[in-house]
Structure formats: structure tokens, C-alpha cells
N, C-alpha and C positions, 0 to 999 in steps of 0.2 A: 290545639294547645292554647291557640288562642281566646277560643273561650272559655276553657277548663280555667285558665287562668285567671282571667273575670268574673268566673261564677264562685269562683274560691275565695278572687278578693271578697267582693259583696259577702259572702259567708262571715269571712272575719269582721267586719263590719258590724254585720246583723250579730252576731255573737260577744261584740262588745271586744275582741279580739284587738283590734286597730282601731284608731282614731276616723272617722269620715270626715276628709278632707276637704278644706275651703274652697271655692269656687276657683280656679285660676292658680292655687297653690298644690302642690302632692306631698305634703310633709308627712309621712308616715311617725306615726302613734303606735308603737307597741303596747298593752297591757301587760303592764310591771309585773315579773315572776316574787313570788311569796321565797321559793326555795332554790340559792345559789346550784347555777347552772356551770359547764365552762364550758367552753366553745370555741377549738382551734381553729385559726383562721391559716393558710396558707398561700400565701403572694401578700404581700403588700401592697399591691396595685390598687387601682380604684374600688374594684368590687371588694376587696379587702378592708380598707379603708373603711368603706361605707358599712360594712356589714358589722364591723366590729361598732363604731361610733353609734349607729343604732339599736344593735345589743345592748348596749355599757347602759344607755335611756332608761333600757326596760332594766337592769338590773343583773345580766349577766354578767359571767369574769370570763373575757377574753384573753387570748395569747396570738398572737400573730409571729408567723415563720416564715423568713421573706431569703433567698437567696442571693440576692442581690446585694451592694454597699449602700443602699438607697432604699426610697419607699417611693410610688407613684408608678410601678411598672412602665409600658409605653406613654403614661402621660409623662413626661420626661422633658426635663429643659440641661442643656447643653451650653455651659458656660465656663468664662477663663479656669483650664484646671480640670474641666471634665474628662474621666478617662472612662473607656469601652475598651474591650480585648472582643474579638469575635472567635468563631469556635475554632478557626484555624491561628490561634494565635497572637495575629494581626492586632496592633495595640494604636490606640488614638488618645494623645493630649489634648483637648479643644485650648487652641492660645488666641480665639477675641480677647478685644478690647474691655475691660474693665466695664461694666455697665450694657455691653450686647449681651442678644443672649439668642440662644435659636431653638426652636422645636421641633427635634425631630421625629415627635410622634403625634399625640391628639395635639392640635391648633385650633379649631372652630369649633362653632358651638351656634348650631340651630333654636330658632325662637321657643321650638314647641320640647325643648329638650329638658328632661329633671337636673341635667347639671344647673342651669340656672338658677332654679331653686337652690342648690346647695350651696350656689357660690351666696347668694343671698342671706340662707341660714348660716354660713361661716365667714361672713363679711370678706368676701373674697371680691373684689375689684374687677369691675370688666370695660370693656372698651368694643368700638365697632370692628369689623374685619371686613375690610372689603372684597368681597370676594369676585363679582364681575365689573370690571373696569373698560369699556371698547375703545380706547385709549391702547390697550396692551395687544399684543400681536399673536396673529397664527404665522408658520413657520413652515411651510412641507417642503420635504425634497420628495421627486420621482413623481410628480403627479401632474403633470403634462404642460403647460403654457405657464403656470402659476410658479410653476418649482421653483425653490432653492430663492425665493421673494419673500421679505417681512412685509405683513400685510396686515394696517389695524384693525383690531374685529371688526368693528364700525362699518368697515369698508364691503368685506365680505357678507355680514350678517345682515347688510338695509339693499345692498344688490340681491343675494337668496331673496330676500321676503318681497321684493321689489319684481323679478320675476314672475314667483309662483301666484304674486295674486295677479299680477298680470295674466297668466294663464287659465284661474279660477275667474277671475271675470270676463273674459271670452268665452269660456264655456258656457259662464250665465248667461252670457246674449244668444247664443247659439242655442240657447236650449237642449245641453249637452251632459246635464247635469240628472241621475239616476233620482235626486230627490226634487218631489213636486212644490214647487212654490209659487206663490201667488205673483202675479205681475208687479203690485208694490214691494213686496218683500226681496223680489228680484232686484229690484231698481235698489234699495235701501242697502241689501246686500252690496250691491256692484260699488255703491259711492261709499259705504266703508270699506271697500277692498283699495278704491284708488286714492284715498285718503292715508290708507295703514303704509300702503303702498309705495307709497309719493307716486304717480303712474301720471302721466299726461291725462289732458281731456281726452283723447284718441284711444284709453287704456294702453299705451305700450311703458314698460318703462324705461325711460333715460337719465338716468341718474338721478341724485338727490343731493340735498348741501346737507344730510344727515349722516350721506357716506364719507365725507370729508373733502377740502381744497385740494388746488395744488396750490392755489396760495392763499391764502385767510385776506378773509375781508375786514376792510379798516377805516379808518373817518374820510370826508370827502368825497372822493369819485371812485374810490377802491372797494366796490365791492364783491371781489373776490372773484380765484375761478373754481367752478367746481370740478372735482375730477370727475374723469369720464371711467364709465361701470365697465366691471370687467364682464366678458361673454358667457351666456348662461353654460355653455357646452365647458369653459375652462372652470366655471364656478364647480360644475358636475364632478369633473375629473379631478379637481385637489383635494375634495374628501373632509372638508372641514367639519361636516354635520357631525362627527361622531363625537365632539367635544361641545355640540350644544346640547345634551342630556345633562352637562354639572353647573348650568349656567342659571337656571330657575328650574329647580324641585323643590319636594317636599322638605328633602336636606340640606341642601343648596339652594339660598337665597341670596339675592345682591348683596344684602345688606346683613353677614352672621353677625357673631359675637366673639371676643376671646378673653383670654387671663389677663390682664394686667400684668407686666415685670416677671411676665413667663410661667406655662403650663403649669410647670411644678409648686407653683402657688396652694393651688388649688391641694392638692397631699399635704402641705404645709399646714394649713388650715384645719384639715383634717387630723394630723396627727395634734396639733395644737391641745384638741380638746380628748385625746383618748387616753386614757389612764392606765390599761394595760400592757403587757409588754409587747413590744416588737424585736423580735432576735434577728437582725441583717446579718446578713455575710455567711447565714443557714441553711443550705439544701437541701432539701428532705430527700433523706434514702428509702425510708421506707415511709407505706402508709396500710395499717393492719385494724382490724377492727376486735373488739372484746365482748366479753357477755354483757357491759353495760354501757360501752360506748366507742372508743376509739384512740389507739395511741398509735403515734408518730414520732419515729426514728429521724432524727435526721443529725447532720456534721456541722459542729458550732462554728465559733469565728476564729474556735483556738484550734481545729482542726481535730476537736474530740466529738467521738459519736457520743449522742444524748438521745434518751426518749421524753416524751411526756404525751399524758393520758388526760381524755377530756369527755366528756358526753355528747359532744356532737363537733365534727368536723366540719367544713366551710373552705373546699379546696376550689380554687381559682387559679392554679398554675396553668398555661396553654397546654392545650391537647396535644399537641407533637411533644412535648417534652414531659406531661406527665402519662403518655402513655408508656414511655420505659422505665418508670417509678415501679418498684415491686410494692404491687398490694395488693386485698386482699376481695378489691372488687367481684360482683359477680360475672361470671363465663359472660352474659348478653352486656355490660356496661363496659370491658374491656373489650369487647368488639366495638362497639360505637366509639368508644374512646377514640381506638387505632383509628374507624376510617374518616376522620374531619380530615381534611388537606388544608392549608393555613394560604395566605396570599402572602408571596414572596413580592416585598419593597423596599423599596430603599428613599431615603431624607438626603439631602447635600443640602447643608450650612455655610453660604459663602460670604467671606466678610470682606469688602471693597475700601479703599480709605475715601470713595466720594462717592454719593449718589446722583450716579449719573444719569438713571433712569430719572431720575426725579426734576435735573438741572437741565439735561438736553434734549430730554425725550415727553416732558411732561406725563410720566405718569405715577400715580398715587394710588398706589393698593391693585389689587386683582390680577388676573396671572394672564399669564402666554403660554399657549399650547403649539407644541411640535411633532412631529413623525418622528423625531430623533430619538435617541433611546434618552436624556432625559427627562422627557416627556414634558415637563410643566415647570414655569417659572413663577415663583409668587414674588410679589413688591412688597413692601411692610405695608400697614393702615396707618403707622404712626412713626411721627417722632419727626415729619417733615422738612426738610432741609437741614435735619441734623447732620453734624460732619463727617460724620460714615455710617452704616448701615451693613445690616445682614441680610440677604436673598435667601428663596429657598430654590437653589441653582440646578436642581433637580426631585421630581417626587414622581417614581416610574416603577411599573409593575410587572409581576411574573417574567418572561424571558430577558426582557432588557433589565429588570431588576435581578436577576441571576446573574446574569452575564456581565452586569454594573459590579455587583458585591465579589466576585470569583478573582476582579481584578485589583492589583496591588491600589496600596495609597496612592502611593505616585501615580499613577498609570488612569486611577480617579480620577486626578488632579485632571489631567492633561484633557482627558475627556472634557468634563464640564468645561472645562475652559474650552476648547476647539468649539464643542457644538454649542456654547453659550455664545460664544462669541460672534457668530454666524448673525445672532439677534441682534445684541449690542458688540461691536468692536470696541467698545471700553474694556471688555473684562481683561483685557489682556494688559492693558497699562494699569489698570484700579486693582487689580485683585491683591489681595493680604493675603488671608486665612481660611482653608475648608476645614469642612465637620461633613465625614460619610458614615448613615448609619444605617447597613442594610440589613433588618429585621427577622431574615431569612438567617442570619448568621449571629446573631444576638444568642448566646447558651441557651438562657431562661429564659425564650420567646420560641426562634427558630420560624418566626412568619409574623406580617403583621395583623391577621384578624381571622378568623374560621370564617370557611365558603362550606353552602350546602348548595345541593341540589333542590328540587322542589321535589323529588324522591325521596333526599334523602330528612327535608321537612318533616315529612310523613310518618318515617320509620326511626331512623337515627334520632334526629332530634328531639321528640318525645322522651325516648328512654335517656337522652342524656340530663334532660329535666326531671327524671324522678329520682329521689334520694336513695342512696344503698345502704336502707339501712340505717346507721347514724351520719353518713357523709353526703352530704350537699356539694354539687357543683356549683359551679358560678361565674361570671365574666360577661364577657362582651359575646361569646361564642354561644353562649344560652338566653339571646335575645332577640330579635328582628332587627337589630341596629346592630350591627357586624364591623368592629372598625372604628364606631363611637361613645365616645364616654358614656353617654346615656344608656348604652347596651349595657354597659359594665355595673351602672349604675341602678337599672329597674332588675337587671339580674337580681344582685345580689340584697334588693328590698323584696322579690319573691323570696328567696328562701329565707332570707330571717324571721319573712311572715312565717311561713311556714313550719319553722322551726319552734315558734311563739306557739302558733296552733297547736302544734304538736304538745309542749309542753302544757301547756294548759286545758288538753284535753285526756291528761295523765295522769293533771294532778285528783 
């Protein structure tokens, strides 16, 4: 798919179809339709968003049909006044303070990502996100000598590295190593191993003043003591390695990016400039196709059924919730439809009247990892020493995110606070205000991002990338980036391409 996709871009290119984009930019360039098209979009979400604002360029009349009171799907910002009902009911007022605000869905934003570009083309404001901080703490219970110990990453992550090249450069001397190298390349290797290392002259290692004091060094005669490294066998046994895969990737970099004065900027911006209608508060009941294009049923904001007909469709609603949409897909695209499974998460918003991580704990941005169910704690990047602050007091997946969302508010509450508090003992005297938003229970979501197999790569998701017809999917679920804006975003610039193409290979 992936290169079907590429050989199709360059097509439209070579056909004069799209714009060929600037070195370092990806602004897509429709070629303007001569004969009014219209083109329903369905979600209001990003890939909605996008699809419509890029149409409108080239010259179509858009309609977007969004169920929701809102526009920006999971990109979503939670502030004084925001309300969520979940599907059992359960109803939330966010009551921050005046000027916080919390995200509990898309927050970052990778260097190599096309939101960038958009926030650029819509003067949308961005700022750094910190995302690894070794300042901030791992957390395990039940994992043998270490347990139930706040431990700064720093500590753990320069002892691991500290070890293992102690034990790759013994091997090097030992000449125990399956690949051949030369006697200088030996040596060259071993002295960048006890360098990365920090390893004595003797290669063993004991500690480092990288892993942190027990007491900071200071003018005069105080130059500190360093702590002593914890034992490779208790390093083994508390498990932390599985949370150095989000620490430096391709998506996860030290240093992201985010919104400015919160996610939902970014939709703001976007609707700023789109001239078509968007009907909120409209779920589409039905979605049927005609002999020239496609009309959509759906229930307005007065609680009256309404249709409207259009030449081509652009549905982006999540697959667990548009696959009980009666429509008029074909037999193989309603099968693929039903089998995505979505990742059940959940967001906690927690607003403190003092930053205490920031006052007593020194830390600034990047998060804390725990075995606990909820899972991860972010810091802000910004707004330092300001006089309260918002955490993200929880961001945890599949079972502990079921088992999080199943449980009342209350019962929430008490949660993050008990296993938050195990990190910091402030939450219990600082804490104001939560915001739980578990994505698994959102009506119009029901998860927060489609998981494939690499089976179901192969088969599944192909067929949910070809159009039925006059209907186009779209989203974050029809792209290689699962979960991020960018998914939602190169989605739904394939099929508009594609829609363009189409048209103007009609005309």
C-alpha cells in the first residue's frame, strides 16, 4: 500500500493533478475543478477538517456532519465548562481554573510530522514539549529489591548502560565476541564503551555522578557524594526497559512540539478558514449510495431526521462506531470495517493549586513511568512556576484503561490520587480538580486509535483504503501513524487527492 501510494502520488504530479511540493514543505496543491463538485464530509475531526479546507482550494462545496457539540474529534482540549457524557451515562463538567486547560487526547507533535506544516499554513502557534526529562521517576511495585521505590530515570538508565557496556567490553578483551575485529578497532571500541559507560580504568562499573548525589556538590570543599549504583541482578528484576522504547524514536523525540493555549487550536484555525457548513450535534443514521453519488441520513440538532445528497462522501467516523451505521457499503468493506479493534485509553486531567513537582521536586516537563495502572505521568513544558498547574495524572492502556474507565468518578478520583501519590505525597494536600476521559467510552469514538496486525496490513487494510464507489474513508486508522494527528492528516490528503484525480479524469 505503501507504494501504491507513492506511485499514485508522483502520478498526480506528473499529470499536473497536484502541486510538487517544496523541499522541507508538503502543502498539497489541488488542480481547481472547472464543474462544482459537493462533497460530504463526515466527522469533524482532523481528517475532516483537512479534507474539507483542501477541497474548498480547489473549488468544491463541501458539507460536513459532525455528531458531536464540537469540531476537532480526539484532538480535543478540556477546559472550565467542558462536558463529556460517556456511553453509560456518566456525565463530567471540567471546573479548572480560568486559563488551564488539559488535553486529553492528541498533545505532541513529532518534527517529521505534516501537522507542523498546517499549524504553519494556519498561523497556529507552537511551543516545545518535553517529552524525556531523567529528572522524573520510574515507579514499580512487585519487582523484587527495587519495589514500591521512586527512582530518578537518570539513576536507573546511566547504572543499565553502565553495566552492559561493562560486560561488552569484557567480552571484547576476552575475545568473546562472534564478530571479527581488528586489534585497534578492539581497543577503540573498549575506550568508547568505558567512556559512554562512565566504567573505571579496570572496566567494572561503580557508579557515576551522571546517576545522581546523595548530596549535590557545592562551592569550597563540598564536592559531593555520589550515590552508590544499584545491583545489576535488582536492575534485571524491576523491568524498567520496557518504557525505554517512548524515550527516543522515530516518534518520540526528547525534544516534540505542541499547540499553543491547547490542542483544539489547531480545529479553530482550521475552521477559521472553511466556508462550508458544518452541522454539530448530527449523527448520521444512515449512509446509502445513489446512481450518481451518495446521500446521508442523518438526526439534526432539533432532533429531526434529514437527508442530503452529494457526489462523493469522505466518512472518517471511527470503525467501531461506524461499523453499526446502516449502509450500503459492499459485503468485503463491511467486513473489514467490523474487524479493526480500536486501543481502549484513557486521559486524567489533574489540576493542583501549586506546582509542586516543579518547587520541590525540580522537575520541568517529561513524564514518570509506573507498573501502576495509571501508567504515566506528564509535567507541563510551560508556564513555569506559575501558581498552579495541570498534570496528566494518568495516560494507560487496554486492561488498566478498561478497568480505569468501568470505574465511577469518584472511585477515579481516589485512584489517581492513592497511586499518584505513592510518586509525589503532595497530591493529596495540592489536589483541586480531575478531568477522566476514557476513549473506550466516548459514544463517537468508542477507543482511542485502530491496531492492526501485520496480517491484517496485508489484507484488511488495503481494502479499507479503496473507495466504495463514491465513499472515501479516512482518519488516523488509514495511515501508518495510528493514534497521531499526522495519521489523520496524510489520510485524508490521500483521498482528496484521489477524489481530484478522479474528477478530472472524468471530466
Amino acid at each position: 500500500m505503501a507504494a501504491s501510494a507513492g506511485s499514485t502520488y508522483a502520478a498526480m504530479v506528473a499529470l499536473d493533478l497536484i502541486a510538487k511540493p517544496v523541499a522541507g514543505k508538503t502543502t498539497l496543491n489541488l488542480k481547481p475543478i472547472s464543474e462544482t463538485k459537493k462533497v460530504i464530509i463526515l466527522g469533524a475531526g482532523m481528517a475532516g477538517l483537512c479534507a474539507v479546507y483542501e477541497l474548498e482550494k480547489a473549488g468544491y462545496e463541501c458539507v460536513i456532519i459532525e455528531a458531536e457539540n464540537r469540531v476537532g474529534g480526539r484532538c480535543f482540549t478540556a477546559r472550565k465548562g467542558t462536558e463529556i457524557t460517556e456511553v453509560d451515562g456518566q456525565k463530567q463538567i471540567a471546573n479548572f481554573d480560568e486559563g488551564l486547560y488539559f488535553n486529553p487526547g492528541a498533545t505532541r507533535i513529532a518534527q517529521h510530522h505534516v501537522t507542523i506544516d498546517y499549524c504553519q499554513e494556519l498561523g497556529v502557534a507552537l511551543e516545545p514539549f518535553n517529552h524525556v526529562n531523567e529528572a522524573a521517576y520510574y515507579y514499580q511495585e512487585n519487582v523484587g529489591k527495587l519495589s514500591s521505590q521512586k527512582i530518578r530515570m537518570r539513576a536507573i538508565k546511566q547504572d543499565f548502560a553502565g553495566y552492559k557496556n561493562e560486560l561488552l567490553a569484557k567480552a571484547i578483551n576476552q575475545d568473546a565476541l562472534d564478530v571479527e575485529l581488528s586489534k585497534e578497532d578492539q581497543e577503540k571500541l573498549v575506550e568508547f564503551l568505558r567512556l559512554e559507560g562512565n566504567l573505571a580504568p579496570d572496566l567494572f562499573y561503580k557508579g557515576s555522578r551522571n546517576r545522581g548525589y546523595k548530596s549535590l556538590p557545592r562551592a569550597g570543599l563540598e564536592a559531593g557524594v555520589i550515590d552508590s549504583p544499584f545491583d545489576l541482578a535488582d536492575l534485571i528484576q524491576y523491568g524498567f526497559v520496557r518504557y525505554l522504547r517512548n524515550d527516543s524514536t522515530f516518534n518520540h523525540q526528547i525534544s516534540l512540539l505542541q499547540i499553543v493555549g491547547g490542542y483544539d487550536n489547531l480545529a479553530k484555525a482550521f475552521v477559521d478558514k472553511i466556508k462550508g457548513k458544518i452541522l454539530l450535534k448530527s449523527p448520521v443514521k444512515e449512509i446509502r449510495k445513489t446512481d450518481t453519488g451518495v446521500k446521508i441520513i442523518y438526526r439534526d440538532v432539533n432532533q429531526e431526521t434529514k437527508s442530503i445528497i452529494g457526489d462523493f462522501c469522505i466518512c472518517t467516523i471511527p470503525l467501531p462506531v461506524l461499523k453499526d451505521i446502516p449502509g450500503d457499503f459492499s459485503k468485503v468493506m463491511q467486513k473489514a470495517i467490523a474487524a479493526v479493534p480500536y486501543m481502549a485509553t484513557t486521559k486524567v486531567g489533574l489540576q493542583f493549586k501549586r506546582r509542586f513537582w516543579e518547587e520541590d521536586e525540580r522537575i520541568f516537563g517529561g513524564i514518570s513511568y509506573t507498573n501502576q495502572n495509571i501508567t504515566q505521568i506528564f509535567y507541563p513544558s510551560t508556564d513555569f512556576f506559575s501558581a498552579k498547574g495541570i498534570l496528566v495524572g494518568a495516560y494507560n492502556y487496554q486492561k488498566d484503561a478498561e478497568y480505569f474507565g468501568n470505574l465511577s468518578l469518584a472511585k477515579r478520583q481516589k485512584l489517581v490520587l492513592e497511586q499518584g501519590s505513592k510518586i509525589h505525597p503532595q497530591y493529596l494536600a495540592e489536589f483541586e480538580h480531575g478531568f477522566y476521559c476514557p476513549w473506550q467510552k466516548m459514544p463517537y469514538n468508542l477507543g482511542g486509535w485502530g491496531m492492526y496486525t501485520q496480517e491484517m496490513r496485508k489484507t484488511v487494510y488495503p481494502q479499507l483504503n479503496q473507495p466504495d464507489d463514491a465513499i472515501y474513508l479516512a482518519g488516523e486508522h488509514l495511515s501508518y501513524y495510528p493514534g497521531w494527528t499526522t495519521g489523520a492528516l496524510e489520510s485524508s490528503r490521500h483521498v482528496v487527492a484521489q477524489i481530484n484525480q478522479k474528477v478530472h479524469s472524468s471530466a
